[in-house]
C-alpha beads as a LAMMPS data file, in Angstrom:
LAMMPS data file: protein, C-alpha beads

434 atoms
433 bonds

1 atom types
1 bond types

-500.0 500.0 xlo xhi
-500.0 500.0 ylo yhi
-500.0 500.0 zlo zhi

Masses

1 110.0

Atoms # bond

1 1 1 109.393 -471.479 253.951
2 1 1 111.617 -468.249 254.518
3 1 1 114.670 -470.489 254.675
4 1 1 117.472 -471.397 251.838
5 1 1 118.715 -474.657 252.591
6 1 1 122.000 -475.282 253.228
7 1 1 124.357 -476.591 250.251
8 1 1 126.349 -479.608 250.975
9 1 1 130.061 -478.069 251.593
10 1 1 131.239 -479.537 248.206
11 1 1 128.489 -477.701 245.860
12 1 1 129.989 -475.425 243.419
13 1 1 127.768 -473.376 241.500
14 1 1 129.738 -473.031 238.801
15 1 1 130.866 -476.396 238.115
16 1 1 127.255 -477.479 238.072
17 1 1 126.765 -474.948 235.364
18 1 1 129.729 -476.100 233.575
19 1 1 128.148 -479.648 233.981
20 1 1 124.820 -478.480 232.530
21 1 1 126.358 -476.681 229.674
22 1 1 127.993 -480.404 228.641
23 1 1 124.898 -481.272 227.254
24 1 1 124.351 -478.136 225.327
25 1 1 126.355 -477.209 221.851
26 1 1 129.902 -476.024 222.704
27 1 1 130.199 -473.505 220.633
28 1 1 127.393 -471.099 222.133
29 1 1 128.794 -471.552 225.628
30 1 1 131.213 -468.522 225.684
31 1 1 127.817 -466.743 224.763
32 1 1 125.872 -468.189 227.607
33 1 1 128.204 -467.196 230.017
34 1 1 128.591 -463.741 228.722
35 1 1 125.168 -463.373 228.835
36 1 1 124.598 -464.451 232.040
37 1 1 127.040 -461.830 233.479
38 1 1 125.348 -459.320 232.364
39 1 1 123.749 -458.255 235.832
40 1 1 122.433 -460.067 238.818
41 1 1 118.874 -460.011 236.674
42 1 1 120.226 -461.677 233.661
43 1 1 122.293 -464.303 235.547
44 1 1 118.946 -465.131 237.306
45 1 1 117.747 -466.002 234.472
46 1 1 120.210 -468.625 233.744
47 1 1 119.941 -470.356 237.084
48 1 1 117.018 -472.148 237.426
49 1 1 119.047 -475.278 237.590
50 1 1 121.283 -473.924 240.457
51 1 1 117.631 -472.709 242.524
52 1 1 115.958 -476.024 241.950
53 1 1 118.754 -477.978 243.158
54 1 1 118.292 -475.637 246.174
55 1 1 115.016 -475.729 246.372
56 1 1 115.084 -479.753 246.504
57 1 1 117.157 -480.006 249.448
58 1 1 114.793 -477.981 251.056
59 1 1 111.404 -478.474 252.642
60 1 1 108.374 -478.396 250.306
61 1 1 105.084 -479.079 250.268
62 1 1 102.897 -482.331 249.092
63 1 1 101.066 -479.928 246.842
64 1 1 102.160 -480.655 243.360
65 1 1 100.845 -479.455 240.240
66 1 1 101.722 -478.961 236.730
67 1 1 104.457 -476.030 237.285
68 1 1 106.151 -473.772 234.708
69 1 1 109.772 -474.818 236.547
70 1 1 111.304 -471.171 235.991
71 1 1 108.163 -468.787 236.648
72 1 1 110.820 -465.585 236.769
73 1 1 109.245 -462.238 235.572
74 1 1 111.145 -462.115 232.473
75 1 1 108.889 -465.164 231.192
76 1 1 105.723 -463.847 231.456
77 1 1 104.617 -462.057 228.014
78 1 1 101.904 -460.586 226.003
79 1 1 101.066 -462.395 222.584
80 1 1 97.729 -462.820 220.419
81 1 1 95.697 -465.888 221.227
82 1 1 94.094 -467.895 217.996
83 1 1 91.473 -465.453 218.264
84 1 1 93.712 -462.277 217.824
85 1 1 93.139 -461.055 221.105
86 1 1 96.149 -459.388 222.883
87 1 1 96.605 -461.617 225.831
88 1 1 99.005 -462.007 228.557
89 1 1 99.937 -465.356 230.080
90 1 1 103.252 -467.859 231.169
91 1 1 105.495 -467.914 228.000
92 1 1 107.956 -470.330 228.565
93 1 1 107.881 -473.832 229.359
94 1 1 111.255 -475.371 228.891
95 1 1 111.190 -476.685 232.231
96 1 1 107.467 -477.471 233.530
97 1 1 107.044 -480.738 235.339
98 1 1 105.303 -481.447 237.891
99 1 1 106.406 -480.045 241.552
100 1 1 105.268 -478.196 244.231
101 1 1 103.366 -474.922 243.647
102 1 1 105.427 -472.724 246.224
103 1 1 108.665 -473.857 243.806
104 1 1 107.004 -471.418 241.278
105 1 1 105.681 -468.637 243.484
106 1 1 109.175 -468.740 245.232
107 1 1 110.855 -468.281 241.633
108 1 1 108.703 -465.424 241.245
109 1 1 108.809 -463.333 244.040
110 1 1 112.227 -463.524 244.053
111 1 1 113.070 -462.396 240.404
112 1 1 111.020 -459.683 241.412
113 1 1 113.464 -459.388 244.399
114 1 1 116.479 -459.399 241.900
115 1 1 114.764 -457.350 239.077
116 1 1 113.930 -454.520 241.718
117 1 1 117.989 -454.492 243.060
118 1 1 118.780 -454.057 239.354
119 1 1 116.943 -450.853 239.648
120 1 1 118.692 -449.524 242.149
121 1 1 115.690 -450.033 244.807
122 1 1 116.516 -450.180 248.446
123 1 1 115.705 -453.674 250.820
124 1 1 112.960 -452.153 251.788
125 1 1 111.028 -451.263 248.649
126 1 1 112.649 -454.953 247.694
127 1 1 110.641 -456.398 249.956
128 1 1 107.293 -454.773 249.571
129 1 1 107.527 -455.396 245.953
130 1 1 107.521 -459.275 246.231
131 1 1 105.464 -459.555 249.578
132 1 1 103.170 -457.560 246.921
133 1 1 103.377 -460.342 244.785
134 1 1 103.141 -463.225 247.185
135 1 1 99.412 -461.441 248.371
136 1 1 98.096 -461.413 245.158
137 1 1 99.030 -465.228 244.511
138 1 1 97.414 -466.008 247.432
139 1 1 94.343 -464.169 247.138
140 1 1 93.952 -464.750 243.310
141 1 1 94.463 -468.826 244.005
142 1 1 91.331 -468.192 246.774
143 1 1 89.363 -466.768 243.918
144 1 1 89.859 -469.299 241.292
145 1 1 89.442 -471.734 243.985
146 1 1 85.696 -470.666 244.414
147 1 1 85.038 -469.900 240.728
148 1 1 83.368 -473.323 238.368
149 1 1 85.885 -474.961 236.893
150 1 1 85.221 -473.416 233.051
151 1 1 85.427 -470.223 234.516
152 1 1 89.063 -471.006 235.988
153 1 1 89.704 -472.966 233.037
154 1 1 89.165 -470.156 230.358
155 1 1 90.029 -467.143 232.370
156 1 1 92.345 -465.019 230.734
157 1 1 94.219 -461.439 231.369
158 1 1 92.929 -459.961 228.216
159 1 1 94.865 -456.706 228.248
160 1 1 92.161 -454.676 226.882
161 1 1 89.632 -456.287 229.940
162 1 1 92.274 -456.198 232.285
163 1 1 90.156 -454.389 234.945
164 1 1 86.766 -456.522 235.172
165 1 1 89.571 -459.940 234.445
166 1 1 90.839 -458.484 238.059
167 1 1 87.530 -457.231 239.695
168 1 1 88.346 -453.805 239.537
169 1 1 91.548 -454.879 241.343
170 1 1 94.035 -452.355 239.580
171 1 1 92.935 -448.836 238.188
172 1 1 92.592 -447.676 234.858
173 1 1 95.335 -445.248 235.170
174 1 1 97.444 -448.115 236.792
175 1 1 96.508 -450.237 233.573
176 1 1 97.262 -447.153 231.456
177 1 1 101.503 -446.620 232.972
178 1 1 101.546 -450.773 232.666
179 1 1 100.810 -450.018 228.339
180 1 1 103.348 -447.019 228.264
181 1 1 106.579 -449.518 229.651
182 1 1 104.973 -452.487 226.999
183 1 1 106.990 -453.118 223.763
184 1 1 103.984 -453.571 221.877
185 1 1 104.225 -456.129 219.245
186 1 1 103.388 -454.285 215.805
187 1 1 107.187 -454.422 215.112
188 1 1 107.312 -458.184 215.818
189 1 1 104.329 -459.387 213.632
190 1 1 104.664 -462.054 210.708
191 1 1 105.475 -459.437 208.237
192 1 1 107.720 -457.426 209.543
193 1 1 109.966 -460.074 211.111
194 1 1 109.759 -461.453 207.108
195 1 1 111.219 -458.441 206.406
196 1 1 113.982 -458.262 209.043
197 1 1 115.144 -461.930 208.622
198 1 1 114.623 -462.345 204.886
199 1 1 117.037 -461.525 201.608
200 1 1 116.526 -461.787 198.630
201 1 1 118.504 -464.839 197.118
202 1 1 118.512 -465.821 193.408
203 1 1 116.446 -468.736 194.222
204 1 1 114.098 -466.471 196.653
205 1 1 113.744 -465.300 199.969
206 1 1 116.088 -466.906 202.478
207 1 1 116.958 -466.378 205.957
208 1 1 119.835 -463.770 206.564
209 1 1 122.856 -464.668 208.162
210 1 1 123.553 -462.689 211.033
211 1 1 125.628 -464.747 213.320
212 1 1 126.299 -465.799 215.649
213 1 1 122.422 -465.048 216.879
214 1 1 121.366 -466.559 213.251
215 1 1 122.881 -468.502 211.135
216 1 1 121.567 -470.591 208.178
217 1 1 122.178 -474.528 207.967
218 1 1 124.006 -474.177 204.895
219 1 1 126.586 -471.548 206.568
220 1 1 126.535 -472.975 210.171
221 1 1 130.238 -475.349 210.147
222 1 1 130.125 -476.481 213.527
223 1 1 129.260 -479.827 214.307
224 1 1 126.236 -481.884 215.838
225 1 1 123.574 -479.881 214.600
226 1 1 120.768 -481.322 212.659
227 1 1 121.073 -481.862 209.056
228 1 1 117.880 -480.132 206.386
229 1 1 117.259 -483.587 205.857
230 1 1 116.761 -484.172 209.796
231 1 1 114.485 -481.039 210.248
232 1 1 112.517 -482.370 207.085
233 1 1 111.549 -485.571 209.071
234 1 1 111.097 -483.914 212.699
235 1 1 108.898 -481.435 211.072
236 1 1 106.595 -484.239 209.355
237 1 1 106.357 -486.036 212.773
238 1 1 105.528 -482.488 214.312
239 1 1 102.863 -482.072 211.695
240 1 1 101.040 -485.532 213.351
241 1 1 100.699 -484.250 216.840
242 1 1 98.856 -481.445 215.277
243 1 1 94.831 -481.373 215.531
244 1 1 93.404 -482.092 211.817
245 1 1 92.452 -478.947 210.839
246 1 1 96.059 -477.500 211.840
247 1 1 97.791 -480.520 209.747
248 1 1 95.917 -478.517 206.617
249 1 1 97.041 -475.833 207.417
250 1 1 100.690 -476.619 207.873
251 1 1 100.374 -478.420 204.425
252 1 1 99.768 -475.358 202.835
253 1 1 103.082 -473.854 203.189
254 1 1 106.603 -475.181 201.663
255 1 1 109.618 -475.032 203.802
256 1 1 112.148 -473.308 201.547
257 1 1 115.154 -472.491 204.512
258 1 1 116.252 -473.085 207.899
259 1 1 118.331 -471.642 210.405
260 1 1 120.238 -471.331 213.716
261 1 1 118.473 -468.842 216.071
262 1 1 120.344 -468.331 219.774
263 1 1 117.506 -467.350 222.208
264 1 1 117.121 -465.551 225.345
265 1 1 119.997 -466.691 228.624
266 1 1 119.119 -469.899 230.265
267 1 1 118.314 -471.507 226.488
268 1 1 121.674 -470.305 225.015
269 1 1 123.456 -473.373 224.076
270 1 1 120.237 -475.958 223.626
271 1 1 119.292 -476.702 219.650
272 1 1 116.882 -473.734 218.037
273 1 1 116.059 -473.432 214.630
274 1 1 114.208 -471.053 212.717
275 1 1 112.055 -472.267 209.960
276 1 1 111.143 -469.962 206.890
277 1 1 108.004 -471.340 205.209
278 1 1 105.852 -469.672 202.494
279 1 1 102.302 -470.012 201.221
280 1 1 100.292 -468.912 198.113
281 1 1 104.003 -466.616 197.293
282 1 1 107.221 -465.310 198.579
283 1 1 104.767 -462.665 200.484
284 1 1 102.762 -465.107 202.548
285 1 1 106.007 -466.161 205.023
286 1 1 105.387 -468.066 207.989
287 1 1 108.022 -469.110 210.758
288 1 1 107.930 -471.948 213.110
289 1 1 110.573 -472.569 215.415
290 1 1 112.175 -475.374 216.239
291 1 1 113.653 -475.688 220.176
292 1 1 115.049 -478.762 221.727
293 1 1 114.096 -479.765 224.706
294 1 1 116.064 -481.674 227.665
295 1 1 115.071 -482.985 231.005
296 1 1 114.000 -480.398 233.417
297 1 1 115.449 -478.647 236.302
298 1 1 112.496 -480.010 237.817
299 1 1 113.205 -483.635 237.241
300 1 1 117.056 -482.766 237.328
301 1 1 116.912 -481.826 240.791
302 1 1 114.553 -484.181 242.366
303 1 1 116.534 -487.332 240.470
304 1 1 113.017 -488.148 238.565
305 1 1 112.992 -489.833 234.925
306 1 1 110.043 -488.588 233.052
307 1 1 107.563 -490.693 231.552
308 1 1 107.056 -488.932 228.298
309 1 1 109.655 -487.530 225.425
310 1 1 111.207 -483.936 226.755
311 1 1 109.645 -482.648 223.523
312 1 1 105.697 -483.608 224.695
313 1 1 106.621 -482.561 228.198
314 1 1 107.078 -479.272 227.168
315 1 1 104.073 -479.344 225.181
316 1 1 101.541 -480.891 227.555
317 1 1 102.573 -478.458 230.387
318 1 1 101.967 -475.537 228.035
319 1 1 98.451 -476.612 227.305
320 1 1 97.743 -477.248 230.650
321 1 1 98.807 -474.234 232.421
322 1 1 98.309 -471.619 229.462
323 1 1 95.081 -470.094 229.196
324 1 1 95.559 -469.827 224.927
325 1 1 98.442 -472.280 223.803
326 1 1 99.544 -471.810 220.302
327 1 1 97.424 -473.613 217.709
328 1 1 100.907 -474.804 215.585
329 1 1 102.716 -475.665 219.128
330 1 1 103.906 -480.016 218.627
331 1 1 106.660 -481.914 219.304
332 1 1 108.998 -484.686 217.815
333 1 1 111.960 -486.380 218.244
334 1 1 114.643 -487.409 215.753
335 1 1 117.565 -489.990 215.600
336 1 1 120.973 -488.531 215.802
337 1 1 123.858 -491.221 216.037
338 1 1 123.425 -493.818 219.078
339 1 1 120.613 -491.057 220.666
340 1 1 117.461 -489.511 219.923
341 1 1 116.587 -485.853 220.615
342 1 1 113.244 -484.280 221.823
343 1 1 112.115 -480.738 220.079
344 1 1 108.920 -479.089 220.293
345 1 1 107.506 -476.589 218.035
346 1 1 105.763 -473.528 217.356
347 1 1 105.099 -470.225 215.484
348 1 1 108.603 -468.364 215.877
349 1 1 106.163 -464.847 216.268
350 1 1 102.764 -464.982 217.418
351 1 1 102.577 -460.851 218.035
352 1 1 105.273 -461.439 221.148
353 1 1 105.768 -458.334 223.164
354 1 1 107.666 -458.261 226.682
355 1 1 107.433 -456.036 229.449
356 1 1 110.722 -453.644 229.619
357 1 1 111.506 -454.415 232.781
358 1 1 114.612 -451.615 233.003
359 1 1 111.590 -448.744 232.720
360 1 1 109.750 -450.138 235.879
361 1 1 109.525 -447.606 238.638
362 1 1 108.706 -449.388 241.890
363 1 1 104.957 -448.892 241.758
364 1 1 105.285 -450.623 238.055
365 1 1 107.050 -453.131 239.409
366 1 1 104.414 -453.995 242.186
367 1 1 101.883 -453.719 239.251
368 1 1 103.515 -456.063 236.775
369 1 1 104.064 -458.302 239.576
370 1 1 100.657 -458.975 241.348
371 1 1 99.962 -459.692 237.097
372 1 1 102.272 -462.180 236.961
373 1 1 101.217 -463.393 240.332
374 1 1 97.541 -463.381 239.357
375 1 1 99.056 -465.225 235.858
376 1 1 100.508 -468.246 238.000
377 1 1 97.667 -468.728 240.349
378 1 1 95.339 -469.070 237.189
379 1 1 97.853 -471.278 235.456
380 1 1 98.317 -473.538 238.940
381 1 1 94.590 -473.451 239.370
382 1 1 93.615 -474.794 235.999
383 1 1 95.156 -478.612 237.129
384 1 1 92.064 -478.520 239.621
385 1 1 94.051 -478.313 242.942
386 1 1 93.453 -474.285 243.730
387 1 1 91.237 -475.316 246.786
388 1 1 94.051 -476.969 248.481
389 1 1 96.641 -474.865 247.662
390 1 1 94.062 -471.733 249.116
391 1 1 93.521 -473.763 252.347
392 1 1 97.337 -473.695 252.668
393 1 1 97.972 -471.081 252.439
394 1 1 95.136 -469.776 254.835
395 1 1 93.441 -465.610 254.726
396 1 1 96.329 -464.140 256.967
397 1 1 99.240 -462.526 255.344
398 1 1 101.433 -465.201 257.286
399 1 1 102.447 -467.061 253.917
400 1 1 103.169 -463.339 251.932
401 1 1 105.263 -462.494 254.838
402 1 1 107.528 -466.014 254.256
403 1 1 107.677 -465.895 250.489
404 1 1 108.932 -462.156 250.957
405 1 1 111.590 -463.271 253.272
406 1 1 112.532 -466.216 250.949
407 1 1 112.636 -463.934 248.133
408 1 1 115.625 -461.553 249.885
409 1 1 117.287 -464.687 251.182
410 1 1 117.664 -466.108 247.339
411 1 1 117.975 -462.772 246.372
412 1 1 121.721 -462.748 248.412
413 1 1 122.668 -466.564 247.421
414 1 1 122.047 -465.088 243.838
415 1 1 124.703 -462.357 244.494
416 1 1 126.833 -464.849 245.542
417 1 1 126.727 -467.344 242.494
418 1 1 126.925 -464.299 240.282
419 1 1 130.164 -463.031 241.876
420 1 1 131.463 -466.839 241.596
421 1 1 130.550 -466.896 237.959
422 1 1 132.006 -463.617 237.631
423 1 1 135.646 -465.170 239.601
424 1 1 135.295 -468.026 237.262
425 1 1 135.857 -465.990 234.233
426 1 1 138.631 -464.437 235.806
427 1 1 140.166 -466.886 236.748
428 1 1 139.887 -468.576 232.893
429 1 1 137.622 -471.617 234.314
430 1 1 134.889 -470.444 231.900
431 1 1 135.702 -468.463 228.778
432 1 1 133.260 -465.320 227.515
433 1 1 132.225 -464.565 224.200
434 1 1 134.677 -461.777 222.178

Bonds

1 1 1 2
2 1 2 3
3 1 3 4
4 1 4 5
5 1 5 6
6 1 6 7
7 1 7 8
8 1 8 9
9 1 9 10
10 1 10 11
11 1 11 12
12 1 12 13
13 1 13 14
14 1 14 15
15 1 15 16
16 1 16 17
17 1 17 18
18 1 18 19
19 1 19 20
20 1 20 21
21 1 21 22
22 1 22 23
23 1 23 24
24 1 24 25
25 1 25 26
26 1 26 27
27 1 27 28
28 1 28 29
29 1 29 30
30 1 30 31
31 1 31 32
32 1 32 33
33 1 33 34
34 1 34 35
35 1 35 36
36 1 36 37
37 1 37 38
38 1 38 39
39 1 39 40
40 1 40 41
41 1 41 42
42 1 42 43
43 1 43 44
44 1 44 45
45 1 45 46
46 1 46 47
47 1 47 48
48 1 48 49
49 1 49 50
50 1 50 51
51 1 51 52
52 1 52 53
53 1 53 54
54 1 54 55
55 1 55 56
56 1 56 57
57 1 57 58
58 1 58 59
59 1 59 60
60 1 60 61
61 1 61 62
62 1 62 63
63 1 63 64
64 1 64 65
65 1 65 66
66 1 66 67
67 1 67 68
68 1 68 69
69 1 69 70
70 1 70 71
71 1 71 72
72 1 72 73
73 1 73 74
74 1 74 75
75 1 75 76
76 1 76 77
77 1 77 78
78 1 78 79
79 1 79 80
80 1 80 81
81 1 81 82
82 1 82 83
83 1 83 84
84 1 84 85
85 1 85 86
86 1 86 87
87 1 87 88
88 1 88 89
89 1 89 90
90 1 90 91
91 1 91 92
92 1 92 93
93 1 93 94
94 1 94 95
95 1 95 96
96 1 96 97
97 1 97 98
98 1 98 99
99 1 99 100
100 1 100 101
101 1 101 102
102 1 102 103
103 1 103 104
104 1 104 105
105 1 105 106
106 1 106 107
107 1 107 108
108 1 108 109
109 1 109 110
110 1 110 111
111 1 111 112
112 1 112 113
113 1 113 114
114 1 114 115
115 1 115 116
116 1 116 117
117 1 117 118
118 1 118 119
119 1 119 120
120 1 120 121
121 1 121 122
122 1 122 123
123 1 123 124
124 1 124 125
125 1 125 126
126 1 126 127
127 1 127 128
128 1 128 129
129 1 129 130
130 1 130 131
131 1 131 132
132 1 132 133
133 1 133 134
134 1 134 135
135 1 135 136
136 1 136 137
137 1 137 138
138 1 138 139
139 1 139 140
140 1 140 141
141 1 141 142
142 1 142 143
143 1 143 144
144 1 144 145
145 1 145 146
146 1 146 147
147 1 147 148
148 1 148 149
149 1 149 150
150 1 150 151
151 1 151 152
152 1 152 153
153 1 153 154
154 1 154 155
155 1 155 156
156 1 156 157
157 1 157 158
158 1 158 159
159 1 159 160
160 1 160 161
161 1 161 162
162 1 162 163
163 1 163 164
164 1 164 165
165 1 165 166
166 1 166 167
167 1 167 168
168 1 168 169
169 1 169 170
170 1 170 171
171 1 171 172
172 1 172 173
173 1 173 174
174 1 174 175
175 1 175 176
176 1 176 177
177 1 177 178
178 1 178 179
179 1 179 180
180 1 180 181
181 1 181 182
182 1 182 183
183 1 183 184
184 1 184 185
185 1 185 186
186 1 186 187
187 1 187 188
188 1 188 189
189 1 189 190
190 1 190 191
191 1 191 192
192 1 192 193
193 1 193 194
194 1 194 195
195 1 195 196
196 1 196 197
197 1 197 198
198 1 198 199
199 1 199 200
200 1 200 201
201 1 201 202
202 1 202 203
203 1 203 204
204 1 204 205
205 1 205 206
206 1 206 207
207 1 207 208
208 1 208 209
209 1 209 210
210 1 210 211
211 1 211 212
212 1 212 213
213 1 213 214
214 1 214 215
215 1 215 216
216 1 216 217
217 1 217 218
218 1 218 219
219 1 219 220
220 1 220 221
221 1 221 222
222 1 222 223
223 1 223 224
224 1 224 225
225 1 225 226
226 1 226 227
227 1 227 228
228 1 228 229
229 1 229 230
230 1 230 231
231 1 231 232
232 1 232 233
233 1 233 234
234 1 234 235
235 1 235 236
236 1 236 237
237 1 237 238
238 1 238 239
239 1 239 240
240 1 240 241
241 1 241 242
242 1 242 243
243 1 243 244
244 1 244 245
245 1 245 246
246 1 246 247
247 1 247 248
248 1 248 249
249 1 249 250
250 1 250 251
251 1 251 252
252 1 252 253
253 1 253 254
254 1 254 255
255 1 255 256
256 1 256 257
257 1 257 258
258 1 258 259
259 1 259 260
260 1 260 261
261 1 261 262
262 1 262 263
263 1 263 264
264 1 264 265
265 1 265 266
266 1 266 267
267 1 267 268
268 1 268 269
269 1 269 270
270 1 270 271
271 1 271 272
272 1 272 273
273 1 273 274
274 1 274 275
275 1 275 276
276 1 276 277
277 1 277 278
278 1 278 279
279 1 279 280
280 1 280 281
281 1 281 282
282 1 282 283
283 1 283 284
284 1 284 285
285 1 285 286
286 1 286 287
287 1 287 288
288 1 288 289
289 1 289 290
290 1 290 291
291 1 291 292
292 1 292 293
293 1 293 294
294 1 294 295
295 1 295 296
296 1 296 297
297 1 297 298
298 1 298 299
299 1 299 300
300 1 300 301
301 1 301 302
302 1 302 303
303 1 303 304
304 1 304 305
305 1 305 306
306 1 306 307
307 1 307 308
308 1 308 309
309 1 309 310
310 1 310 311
311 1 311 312
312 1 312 313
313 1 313 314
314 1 314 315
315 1 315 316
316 1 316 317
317 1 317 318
318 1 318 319
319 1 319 320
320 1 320 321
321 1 321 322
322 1 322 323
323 1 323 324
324 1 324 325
325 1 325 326
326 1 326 327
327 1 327 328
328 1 328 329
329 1 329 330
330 1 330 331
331 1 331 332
332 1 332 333
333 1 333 334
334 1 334 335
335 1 335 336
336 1 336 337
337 1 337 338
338 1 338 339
339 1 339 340
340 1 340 341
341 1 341 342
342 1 342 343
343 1 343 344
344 1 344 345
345 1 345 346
346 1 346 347
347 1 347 348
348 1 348 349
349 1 349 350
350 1 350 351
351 1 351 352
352 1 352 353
353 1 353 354
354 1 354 355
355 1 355 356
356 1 356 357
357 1 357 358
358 1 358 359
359 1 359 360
360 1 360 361
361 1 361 362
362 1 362 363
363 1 363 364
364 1 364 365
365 1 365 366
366 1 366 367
367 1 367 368
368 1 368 369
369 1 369 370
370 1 370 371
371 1 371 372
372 1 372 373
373 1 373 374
374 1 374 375
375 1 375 376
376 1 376 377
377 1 377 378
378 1 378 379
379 1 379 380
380 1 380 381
381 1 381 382
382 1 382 383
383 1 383 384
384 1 384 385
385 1 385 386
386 1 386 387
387 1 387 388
388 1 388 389
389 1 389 390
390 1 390 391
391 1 391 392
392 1 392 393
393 1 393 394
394 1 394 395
395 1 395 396
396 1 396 397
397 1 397 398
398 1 398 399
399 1 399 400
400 1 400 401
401 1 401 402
402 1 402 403
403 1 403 404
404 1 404 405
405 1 405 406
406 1 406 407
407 1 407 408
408 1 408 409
409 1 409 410
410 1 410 411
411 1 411 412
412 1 412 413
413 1 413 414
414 1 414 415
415 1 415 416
416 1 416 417
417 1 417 418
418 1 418 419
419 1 419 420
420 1 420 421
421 1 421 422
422 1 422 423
423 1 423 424
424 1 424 425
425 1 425 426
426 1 426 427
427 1 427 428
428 1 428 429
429 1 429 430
430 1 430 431
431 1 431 432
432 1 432 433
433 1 433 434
């Protein structure tokens, strides 16, 4: 488990990024690129492709379930659930597909691994942070293995219950440092986001254009993006994989303007649109956004063909392994020339908020990641298969130990592929955003 297989001698790193990025929209490349050579951290986070490949070629386990496919810290959030509870929970789920849990937990500890060397932490502290992590998978996945099934099923980490969600498992004062390095959400809410992405046009609010991060259809000139027309129909499919009730409340609100949005680093490049709609006036907004969706590392790597659109993928792994999926989150694909292309949807801000990572001391950073660790074991545990992946993993710290050694093994190959990205540039194969 502690071992990073071997790459055959022809592998290049960055020519299978290049080759990625050829099914993506040229023109946000540069961006991609730039983004990923940011720091070790950030290129992480545009690598899942390169660490599944890796991960295929090496040994795994016959324990599959429904896996998030790029479970790295940076994608675990706090957001409200339907009820308006501030909850934390997996947040993205570009690439879930089935695979083998350790694939996940591996991801994990060793963005924790990465995130910690971006601090400036030694191999030591490195170390303890994701064999930290590793522990509390394992124990947490022992716990929901003995809980009923409801109680696994509707568990959440309700940030204001955090401490009876975790048996008493971290302090209130450790609870307390975790709010103080949180980006809370009150400046992300429906309103205010109206108010940051929103002018005032003679025919009424419209989106701003800000590019390149935003750009409205009617300004965006490059090619091979969907047409208003084309987001019209995908969002009237979307609206039918909605539950009734939702489908009345969608109908309630008029699209009046749509844009280009570039997201986060491994997503730069895929399709995402932002959708302004309004309801009883110009001061009842509402965004959904729009986000293509591709095969996943997961089937990339292991040469599988799904059996469902990319777009329902996406959405049926979110259900399953999130505790409080978001009541407008759908899917639908369109036809564009010879091809069709997969989206799902959902609200563009639910009351997001994301951990600032660059604030973590190292005991924060144990603490934020026995959360996320506790996060995946619920989220694995809710397909029904925690018992066997408990028994696996056994009571002794055997298993922690050989995640934590995995985690600083990837944590080198990553310093390796970032210095070859960084060569690349260099060297003109790849060109950076100006």
């Amino acid at each position: 488990m502690a071992t990073v297989s071997e790459r055959p001698a022809d592998y290049d790193p960055v020519a299978r990024l290049m080759w990625q990025g050829e099914s993506r929209q040229p023109d946000l490349l540069s961006l991609r690129y730039t983004r990923m050579l940011a720091d070790p951290f950030s290129f992480y986070r545009g690598n899942a492709l390169l660490m599944a490949d890796d991960l295929a070629r090496g040994p795994s386990t016959s324990l599959e379930v429904q896996i998030c496919g790029d479970a790295h810290l940076a994608n675990f959030n706090l957001f409200s659930s339907p009820e308006r509870h501030l909850v934390f929970d997996v947040n993205d789920f570009d690439e879930t597909d089935p695979g083998p849990f350790e694939w996940d937990l591996k991801r994990l500890v060793t963005s924790l691994a990465v995130a910690s060397l971006h601090l400036g932490h030694s191999d030591a502290q490195q170390k303890r942070i994701a064999l930290a992590a590793a522990r509390e998978y394992r124990l947490s996945i022992r716990h929901f293995a003995g809980e009923d099934r409801l109680a696994t099923w509707y568990a959440t980490l309700d940030i204001d219950a955090v401490v009876a969600d975790l048996g008493g498992f971290f302090t209130e004062n450790a609870i307390h440092r975790i709010d103080h390095v949180v980006a809370y959400a009150n400046g992300r809410d429906t309103r205010k986001a109206f108010a940051k992405l929103i002018v005032d046009d003679k025919d009424g609010p419209r989106i701003v254009n800000r590019p390149p991060l935003l750009v409205p259809l009617k300004d965006l000139h490059e090619s091979g993006y969907l047409t208003s027309g084309e987001l019209e129909r995908l969002i009237a499919g979307y609206a039918r994989t909605l539950t009734s009730d939702r489908q009345v409340l969608l109908a309630q609100f008029t699209p009046v303007d749509v844009a280009r949005k570039v997201v986060g680093v491994g997503s730069v490049g895929t399709e995402c649109y932002v959708l302004l709609l309004l309801g009883r006036d110009e001061f009842d907004p509402f965004f959904l956004q729009v986000k293509q969706a591709g095969a996943s590392v997961i089937a990339t790597a292991t040469s599988r063909v799904s059996t469902m659109p990319a777009g329902e993928r996406v959405v049926q792994g979110q259900r399953l392994m999130q505790a409080t999926p978001d009541v407008f989150l759908g899917w639908h694909s369109v036809k564009k020339g010879d091809s069709s292309r997969h989206y799902y949807v959902r609200q563009l801000y639910d009351n997001k908020a994301a951990i600032a990572i660059e604030r973590l001391d190292e005991s924060l950073l144990v603490t934020y990641g026995q959360i996320c660790a506790w996060t995946l074991a619920r989220a694995h545990a809710r397909g029904g298969h925690g018992g066997a992946i408990a028994g696996y993993l056994g009571k002794s710290d055997v298993a922690d130990e050989a995640f934590a050694d995995f985690a600083m093994a990837y944590r080198d190959r990553t310093l390796s592929d970032f210095a070859a990205l960084k060569s690349a540039a260099q060297e003109g194969r790849i060109t950076l955003a100006t």
